[in-house]
N, C-alpha and C positions, 0 to 999 in steps of 0.2 A: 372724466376728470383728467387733467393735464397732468405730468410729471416732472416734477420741477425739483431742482436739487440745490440752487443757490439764488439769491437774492439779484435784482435785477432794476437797474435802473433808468428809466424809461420819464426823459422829456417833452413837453409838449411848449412848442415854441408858434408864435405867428403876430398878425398886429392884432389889435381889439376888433370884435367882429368876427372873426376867421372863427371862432367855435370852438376855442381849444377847452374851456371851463365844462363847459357839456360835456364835450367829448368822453375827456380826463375822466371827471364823475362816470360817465356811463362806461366807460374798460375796466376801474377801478370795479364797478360791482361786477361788471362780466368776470374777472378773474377772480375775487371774493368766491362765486357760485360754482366755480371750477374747483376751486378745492385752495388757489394761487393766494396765500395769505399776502395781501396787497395795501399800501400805506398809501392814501390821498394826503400831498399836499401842495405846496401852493408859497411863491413869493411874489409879493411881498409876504415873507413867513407871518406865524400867529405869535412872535416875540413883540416886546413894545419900542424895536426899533421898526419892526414892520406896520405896528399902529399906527405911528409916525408917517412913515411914508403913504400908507392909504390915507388918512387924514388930509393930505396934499398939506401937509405945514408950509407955510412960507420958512426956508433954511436961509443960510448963509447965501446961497447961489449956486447953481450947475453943479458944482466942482464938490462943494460941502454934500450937497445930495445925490450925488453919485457914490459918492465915499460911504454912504447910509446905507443906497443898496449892499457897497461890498460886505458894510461891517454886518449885517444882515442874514446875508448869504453865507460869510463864515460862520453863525451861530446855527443856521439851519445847516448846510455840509455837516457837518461835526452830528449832526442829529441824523441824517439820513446816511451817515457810515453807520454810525450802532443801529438802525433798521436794514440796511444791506448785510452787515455781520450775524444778525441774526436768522439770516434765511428769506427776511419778506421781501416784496417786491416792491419798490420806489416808484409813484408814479408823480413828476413832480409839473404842475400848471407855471410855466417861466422856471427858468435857472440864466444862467450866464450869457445868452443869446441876449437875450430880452435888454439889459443892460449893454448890452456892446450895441443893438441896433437901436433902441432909444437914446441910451445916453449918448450915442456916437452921435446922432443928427442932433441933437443938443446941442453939443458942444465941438461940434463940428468946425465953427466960425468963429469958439471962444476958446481954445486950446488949443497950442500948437498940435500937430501928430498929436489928436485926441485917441485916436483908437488903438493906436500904441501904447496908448499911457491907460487905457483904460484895461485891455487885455492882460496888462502888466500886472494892473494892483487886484485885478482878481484872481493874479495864478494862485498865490497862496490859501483861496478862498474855497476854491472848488475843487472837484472829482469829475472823472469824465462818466456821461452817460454812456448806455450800454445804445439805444436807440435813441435819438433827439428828433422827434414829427414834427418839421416845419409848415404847418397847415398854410397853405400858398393861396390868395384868394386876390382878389383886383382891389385897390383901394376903394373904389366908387362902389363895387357891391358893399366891400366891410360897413360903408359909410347908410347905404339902405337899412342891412342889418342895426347899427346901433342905433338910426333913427325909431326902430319900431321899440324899445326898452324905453321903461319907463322911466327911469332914471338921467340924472342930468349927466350931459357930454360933460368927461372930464379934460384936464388940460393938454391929455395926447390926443383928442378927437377930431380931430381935426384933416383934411382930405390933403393939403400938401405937403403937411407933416409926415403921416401916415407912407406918403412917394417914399419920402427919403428912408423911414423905415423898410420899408418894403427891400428898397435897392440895397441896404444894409441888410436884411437876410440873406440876401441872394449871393452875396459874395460872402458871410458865415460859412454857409451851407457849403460852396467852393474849397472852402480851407480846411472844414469837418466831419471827415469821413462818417462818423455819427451820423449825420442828417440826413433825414427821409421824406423826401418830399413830398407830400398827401396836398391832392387836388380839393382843396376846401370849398369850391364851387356846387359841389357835386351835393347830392340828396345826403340827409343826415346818417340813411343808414349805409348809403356808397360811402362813406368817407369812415364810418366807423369797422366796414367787411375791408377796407385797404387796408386799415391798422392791422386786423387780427391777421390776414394773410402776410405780413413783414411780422410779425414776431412768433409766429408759428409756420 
């Protein structure tokens, strides 16, 4: 059993495909069994702004649906400080990455200095993780990967969308000492024995 003495909070960032939902779920019960009283969750949160956003609603445009992640994200923050205050450990699928490297290819071509503007309106929104796993994977695999799910390609699925995502991780991960790069290539259980060796 691990000994752990304060609450911890631990990002799982990458594009669709990369395996961060799996992952997430499978450390989350890995630490449960250790004794690590551990919180799964997940944004777009389980609020009914996050309904909204998994829904794909048609919004206002870019700009209104971005502002949804934030307002979003600040209702979830505010829930995952009283789960870190009380001791458990955070394990959250997307946080504030996920928004700067979609929304930014977004609105790349429809906002001045989008990622400036975008960084901005979530300071007040977030908390820094304690570890942020950029699961790093090649867009053409990601795109094999969500070929084989059953479910229909959503409007991020897309293979030269995904580029630009990509290239926006990659300079996150540059500016956020947090970030931990994990070879998402790799067999499911190589990529889940990196996790545990970076946080133990």
């Amino acid at each position: 059993m691990k000994t752990v003495s304060k609450g911890r909070f631990l990002v799982f960032e990458g594009i669709d495909g990369s395996g961060k939902s799996e992952l997430s779920a499978r450390l989350s019960d890995y630490l449960n069994s250790e004794g690590i009283e551990t919180i799964l969750t997940a944004e777009p949160s389980d609020s009914w702004i996050g309904d909204t956003l998994r829904s794909e609603t048609k919004l206002s445009g870019p700009i209104a649906n971005t502002l949804f992640y934030v307002a979003d994200r600040a209702e979830h923050t505010s829930q995952i400080k009283k789960w870190l205050n009380s001791g458990k450990w955070v394990i959250c699928d997307r946080y504030v990455g996920s928004t700067l490297a979609y929304q930014g290819a977004v609105l790349a071509d429809k906002v001045e200095n989008a990622w400036d503007w975008i960084k901005e309106v979530n300071r007040p929104a977030i908390i820094p993780a304690d570890i942020t796993f950029l699961l790093r994977i090649s867009p053409e695999l990601a795109m094999e990967r969500l070929s084989l799910r059953a479910s229909s390609p959503t409007r991020f699925e897309k293979l030269n969308f995904l580029k630009k995502v990509c290239d926006n991780y990659e300079v996150i991960a540059e500016d956020d000492s947090s970030y931990c790069i994990i070879d998402a290539s790799q067999s499911r259980d190589e990529v889940f024995s990196s996790v545990i060796k970076r946080l133990f």
